[in-house]
N, C-alpha and C positions, 0 to 999 in steps of 0.2 A: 295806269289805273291803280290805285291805293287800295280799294275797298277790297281785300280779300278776308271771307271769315271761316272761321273754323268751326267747324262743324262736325260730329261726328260723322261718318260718312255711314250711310245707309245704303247698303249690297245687295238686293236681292236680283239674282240672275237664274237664267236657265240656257240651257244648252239646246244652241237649235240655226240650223243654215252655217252650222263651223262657227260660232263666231257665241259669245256673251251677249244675250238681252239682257240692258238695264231700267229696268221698270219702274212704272211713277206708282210713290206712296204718298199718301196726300200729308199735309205739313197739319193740318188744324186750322188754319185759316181760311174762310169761307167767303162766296160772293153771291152774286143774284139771281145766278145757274143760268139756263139757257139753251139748252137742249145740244152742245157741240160736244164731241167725241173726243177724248185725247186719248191718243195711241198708247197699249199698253208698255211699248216697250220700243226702246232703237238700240240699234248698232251701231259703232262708234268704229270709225276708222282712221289712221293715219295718212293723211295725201301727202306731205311736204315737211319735212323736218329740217329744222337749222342746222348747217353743216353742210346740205345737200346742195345740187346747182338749179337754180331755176330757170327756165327760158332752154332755150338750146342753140349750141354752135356759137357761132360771136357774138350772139343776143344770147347772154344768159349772166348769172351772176350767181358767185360762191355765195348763200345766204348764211351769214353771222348771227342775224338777229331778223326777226320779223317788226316790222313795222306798227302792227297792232290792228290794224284792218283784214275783216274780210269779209265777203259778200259771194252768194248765190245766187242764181239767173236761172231763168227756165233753160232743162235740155242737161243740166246737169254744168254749168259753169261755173265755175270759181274763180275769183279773183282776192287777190292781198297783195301787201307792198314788202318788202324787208330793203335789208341793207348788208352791203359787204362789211370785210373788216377794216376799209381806208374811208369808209364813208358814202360809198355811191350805194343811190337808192333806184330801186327797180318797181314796179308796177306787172303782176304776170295773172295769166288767165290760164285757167286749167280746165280743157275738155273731159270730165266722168262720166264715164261709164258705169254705171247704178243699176245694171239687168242682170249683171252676174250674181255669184255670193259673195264675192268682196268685189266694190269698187275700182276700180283701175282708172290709171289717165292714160286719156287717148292724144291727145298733143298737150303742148304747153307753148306757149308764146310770151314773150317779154312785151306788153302794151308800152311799156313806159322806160327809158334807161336814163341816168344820167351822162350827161355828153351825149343823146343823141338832138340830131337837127329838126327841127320842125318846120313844118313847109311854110310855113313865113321868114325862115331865115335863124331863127332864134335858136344859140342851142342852150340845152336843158339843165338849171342846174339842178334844181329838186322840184317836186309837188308838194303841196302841203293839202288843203280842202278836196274833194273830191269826193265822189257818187257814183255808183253804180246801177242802172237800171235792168228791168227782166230780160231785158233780148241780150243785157250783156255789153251795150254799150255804157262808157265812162266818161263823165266829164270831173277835169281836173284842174285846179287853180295852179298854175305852173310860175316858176323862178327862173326867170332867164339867166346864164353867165354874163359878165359884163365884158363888152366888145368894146374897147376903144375907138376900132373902127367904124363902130355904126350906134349911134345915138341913141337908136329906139332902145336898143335892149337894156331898158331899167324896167323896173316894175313885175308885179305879176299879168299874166294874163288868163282868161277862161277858153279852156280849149277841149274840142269835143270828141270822141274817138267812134264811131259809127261803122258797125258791122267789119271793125277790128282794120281800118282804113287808112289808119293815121290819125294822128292827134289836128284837127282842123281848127284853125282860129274864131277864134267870136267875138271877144273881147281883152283889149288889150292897151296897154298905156298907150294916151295922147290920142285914142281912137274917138271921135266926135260919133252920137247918136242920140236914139228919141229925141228924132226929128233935128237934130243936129242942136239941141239947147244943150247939152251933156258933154264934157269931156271927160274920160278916162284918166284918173291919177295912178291906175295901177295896183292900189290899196284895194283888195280884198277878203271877204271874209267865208265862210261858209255856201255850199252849194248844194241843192238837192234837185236829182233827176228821175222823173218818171215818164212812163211809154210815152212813144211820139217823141222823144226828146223835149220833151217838157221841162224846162229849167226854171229852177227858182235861184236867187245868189245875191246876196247883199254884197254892194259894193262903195267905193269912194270916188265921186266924182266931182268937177269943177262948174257951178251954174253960171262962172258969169260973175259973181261976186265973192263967194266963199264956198270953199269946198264942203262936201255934207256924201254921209251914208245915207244908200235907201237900198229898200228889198226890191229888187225886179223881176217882170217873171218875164219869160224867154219865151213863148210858145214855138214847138219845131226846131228848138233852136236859131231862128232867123230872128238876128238884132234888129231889123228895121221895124219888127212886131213888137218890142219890148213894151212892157207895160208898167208905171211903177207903182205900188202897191203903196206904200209910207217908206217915211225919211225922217230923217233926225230933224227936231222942230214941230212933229207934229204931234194933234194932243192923243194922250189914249184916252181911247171912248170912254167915257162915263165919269170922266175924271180931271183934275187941273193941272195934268202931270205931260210933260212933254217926252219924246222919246229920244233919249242921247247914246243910244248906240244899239245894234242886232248881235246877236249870239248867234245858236244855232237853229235852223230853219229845216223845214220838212211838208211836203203838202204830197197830196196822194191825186186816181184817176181824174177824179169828179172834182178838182179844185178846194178842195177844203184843204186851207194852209195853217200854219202853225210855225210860230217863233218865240224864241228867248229873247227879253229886251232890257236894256236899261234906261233908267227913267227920272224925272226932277221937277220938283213945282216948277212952274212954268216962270215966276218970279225968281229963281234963284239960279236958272240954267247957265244964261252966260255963253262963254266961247265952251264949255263942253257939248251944247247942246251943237253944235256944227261938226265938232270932232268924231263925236263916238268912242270916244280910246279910252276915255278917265272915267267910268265909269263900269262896274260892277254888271253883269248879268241880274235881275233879280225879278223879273216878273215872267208871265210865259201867257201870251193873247194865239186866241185864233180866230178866223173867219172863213170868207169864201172869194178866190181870187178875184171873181165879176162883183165883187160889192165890199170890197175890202174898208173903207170907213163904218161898216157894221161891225166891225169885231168886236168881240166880248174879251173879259180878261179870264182867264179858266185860274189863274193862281197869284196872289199876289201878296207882299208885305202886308199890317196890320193897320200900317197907316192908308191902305185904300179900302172901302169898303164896298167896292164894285166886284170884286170880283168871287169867284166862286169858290176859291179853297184862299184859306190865311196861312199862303207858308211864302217862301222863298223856294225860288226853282233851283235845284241841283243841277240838272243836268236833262237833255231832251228838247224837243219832243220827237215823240214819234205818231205819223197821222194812219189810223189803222184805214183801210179800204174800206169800209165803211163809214168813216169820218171821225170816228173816237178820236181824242188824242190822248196818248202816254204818255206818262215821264214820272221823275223822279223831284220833290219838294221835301223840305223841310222844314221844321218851326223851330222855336227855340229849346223843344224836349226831345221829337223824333223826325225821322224819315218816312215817309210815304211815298208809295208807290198810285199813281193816280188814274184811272180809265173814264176818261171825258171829268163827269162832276162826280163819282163813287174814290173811295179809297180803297183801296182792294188787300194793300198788305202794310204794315208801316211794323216801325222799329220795338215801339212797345209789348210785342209780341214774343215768342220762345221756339226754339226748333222742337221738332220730333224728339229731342235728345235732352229738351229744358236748356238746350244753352239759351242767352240773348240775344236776337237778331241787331248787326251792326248797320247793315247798310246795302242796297240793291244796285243794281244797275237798272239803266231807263229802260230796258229789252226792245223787243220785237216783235212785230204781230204778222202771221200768216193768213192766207187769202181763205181758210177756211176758219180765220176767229180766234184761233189757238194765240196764246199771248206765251211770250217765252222771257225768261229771265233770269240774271242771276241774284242771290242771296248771299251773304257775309255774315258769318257768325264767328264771336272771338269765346275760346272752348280750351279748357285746360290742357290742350297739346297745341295752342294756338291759335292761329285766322285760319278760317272756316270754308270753303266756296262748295257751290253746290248751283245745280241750272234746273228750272221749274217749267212746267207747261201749265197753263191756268185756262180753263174751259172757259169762265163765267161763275162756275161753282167751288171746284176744287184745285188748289194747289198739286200736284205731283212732282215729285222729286227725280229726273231720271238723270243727271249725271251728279256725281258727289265728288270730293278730293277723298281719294283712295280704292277708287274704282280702277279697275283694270278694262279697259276697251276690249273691243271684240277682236282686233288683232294682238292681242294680248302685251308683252313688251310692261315698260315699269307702271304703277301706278299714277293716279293723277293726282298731281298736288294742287294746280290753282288753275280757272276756267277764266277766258278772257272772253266776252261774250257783248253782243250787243253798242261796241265802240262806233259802229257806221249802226246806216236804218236798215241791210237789203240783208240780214243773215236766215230769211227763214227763206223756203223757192214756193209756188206755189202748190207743190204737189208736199208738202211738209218736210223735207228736209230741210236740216239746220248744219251750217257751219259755224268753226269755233276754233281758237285758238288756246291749245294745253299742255302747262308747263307742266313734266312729271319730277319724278321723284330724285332719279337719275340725271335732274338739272337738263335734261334736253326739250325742246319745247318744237310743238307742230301747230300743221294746220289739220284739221277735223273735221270729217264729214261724219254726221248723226241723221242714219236713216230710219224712217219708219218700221217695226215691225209685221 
């Protein structure tokens, strides 16, 4: 992630439970209020530092570097990926303990290794897409090693880890389903899982005559339900524009889904329009899974006029639990940050400090409203990062570069936040990944005051 700004870092703490409360001061930038509460203040803690081992016993690994993910679960879980120093990637979940004054982990388990076997035969070579849901189960788009001796193992597959069980098959190259018109090429893209194991996952399949990407949703995760929402060739609503390829996808409880897509008159498509590959992210539609040809487009280029904001999507979405979607667009002057059809923060703007704001992340939204994000500002000692909580009304500030956490140790220099959808839980903490000063970099848990 590029976007880091620099910021003055704004300190205000007090002393209380051992430990630095860092407190939200609001930025200047206003919204349409709403009656939600943001915490005056959290504590930041250190769970997992690079250098340290994760997993335990012959399931663990020396972590080099963190992978860039991480994600929260009710009950106090954690999950992120890193990577050794020869290249093997791990998947681990961390039991916290949140009732003391500081945090502690109470087990740690390795979900995911490379070279382990998976019960269909397959061993592991990496993960790339993957999800994490509240109970803590993960689904991941997995890379098999190549087996001379056994043919299947090309391709990725979608495989599902339930109540920490093992990683169970779902979908995988040469697998025939929906109804058996579909085969599995292997080829896939992004994945997003909510309760029930409720899967959503653009993939690449074989109809029969040429191969084509489409969104499918999983319910249960049982593929015999699968259902396909669109595919590459089809029009977006309200417009003459076909769909040649999904970015990244996100739908929440109640089925309200949300994707990044790319798109082309429908006279000029061609062999891209079957692929999906050669073509750009650039618009971002959503709907409702049971009526999915009603989608609307929430952001689009200037050449559509259907939709409801004129930018380019950067990056996102994220589908709040009550159906908003987030994310992050652009135009040809600023960035914006968008909640449903409101702008809520864009680049045009200044920090607390008069620097220029450069650029945000798409964030994250908690079950009680709280919208979390980070900010990039470039400031004469540099790029800037700083992380926000936004009620409805007001921006606040509570983690900055050059704050000191509650277990004190170096300063933070740069916030890595909001890369996956699941980093807030629903009882409002937030994890996050913080590189400091001293060049060491962890994972972070930020609890409520």
């Amino acid at each position: 992630m590029k976007e880091i700004d620099r910021r003055q870092f704004l300190k205000v703490s007090g002393v209380a439970l051992g430990g630095v409360i860092l407190s939200g001061c609001g930025s200047g930038s206003g919204g349409s209020g709403g009656g939600i509460t943001t915490p005056n203040g959290y504590y930041f803690y250190r769970l997992k530092t690079a250098g340290e081992n994760a997993g335990t016993g012959s399931r663990s690994l020396s972590l080099y570097e963190f992978g860039g993910s991480a994600h929260i679960s009710s009950g106090g879980i954690i999950t992120f990926d890193g990577f050794d120093m020869d290249g093997r990637q791990g998947m681990f979940q961390l039991d916290v303990d949140c009732t003391n004054q500081i945090p502690t982990i109470e087990q740690e388990h390795a979900s995911l290794l490379t070279g382990d076997i998976l019960t269909d035969g397959r061993e592991v070579k990496k993960f790339v897409a993957h999800d994490v849901n509240n109970d803590g189960n993960i689904a991941a788009v997995i890379k098999p090693a190549y087996n001379d001796n056994n043919t299947t193992h090309y391709g990725s597959g979608l495989y599902l880890n339930h109540s920490r069980g093992g990683f169970e098959r779902i979908l995988v190259a040469g697998d025939k389903f929906h109804q058996n018109l579909y085969e599995s090429t292997g080829i896939m893209g992004d994945v997003s899982l909510q309760g029930g194991n409720s899967l959503l996952v653009t993939t690449n399949h074989l109809t029969g005559t040429t191969p084509r990407f489409s969104l499918f949703h999983i319910p249960g995760a049982a593929l015999s339900k699968s259902t396909k929402i669109m595919s590459t060739g089809d029009y977006v609503n309200g417009t003459d524009e076909y769909i040649t390829g999904f970015g990244i996808v996100d739908h929440n409880a109640d089925g309200i889904f949300s994707g990044t897509i790319s798109h082309a008159l429908s006279g000029l498509v061609g062999a891209a329009q079957q692929n999906g590959s050669e073509n750009t992210v650039n618009s971002l539609l959503h709907g409702h899974l049971s009526n999915p040809n009603d989608h609307l487009l929430l952001s689009a280029g200037p050449e559509i006029s259907a939709s409801t904001h004129t930018a380019k999507v950067h990056y996102g979405p994220r589908v709040a639990p009550d159906g908003t979607v987030y994310s992050k667009i652009a135009d040809q002057h600023n960035e914006s940050l968008i909640a449903g059809d409101e702008v809520i923060k864009t680049t045009d703007g200044l920090t607390s400090e008069g620097y220029k704001i450069s650029s945000f992340t798409p964030g994250c939204m908690g079950a009680d409203g709280i919208f979390y994000y980070t900010e990039y500002s470039d400031t004469d000692r540099g790029m800037h990062t700083a992380l926000f909580a936004y009620d409805g009304a007001e921006h606040k500030m509570i983690l900055s570069r050059g704050n000191t956490l509650s277990d004190g140790g170096s300063p933070v220099r740069n916030i890595l936040f909001s890369t996956t959808t699941n980093h807030v839980s629903d009882d409002g903490r937030i994890v996050l990944i913080c590189e400091f000063d001293d060049k060491s970099t962890s994972v972070v848990i930020g609890i409520p005051a």
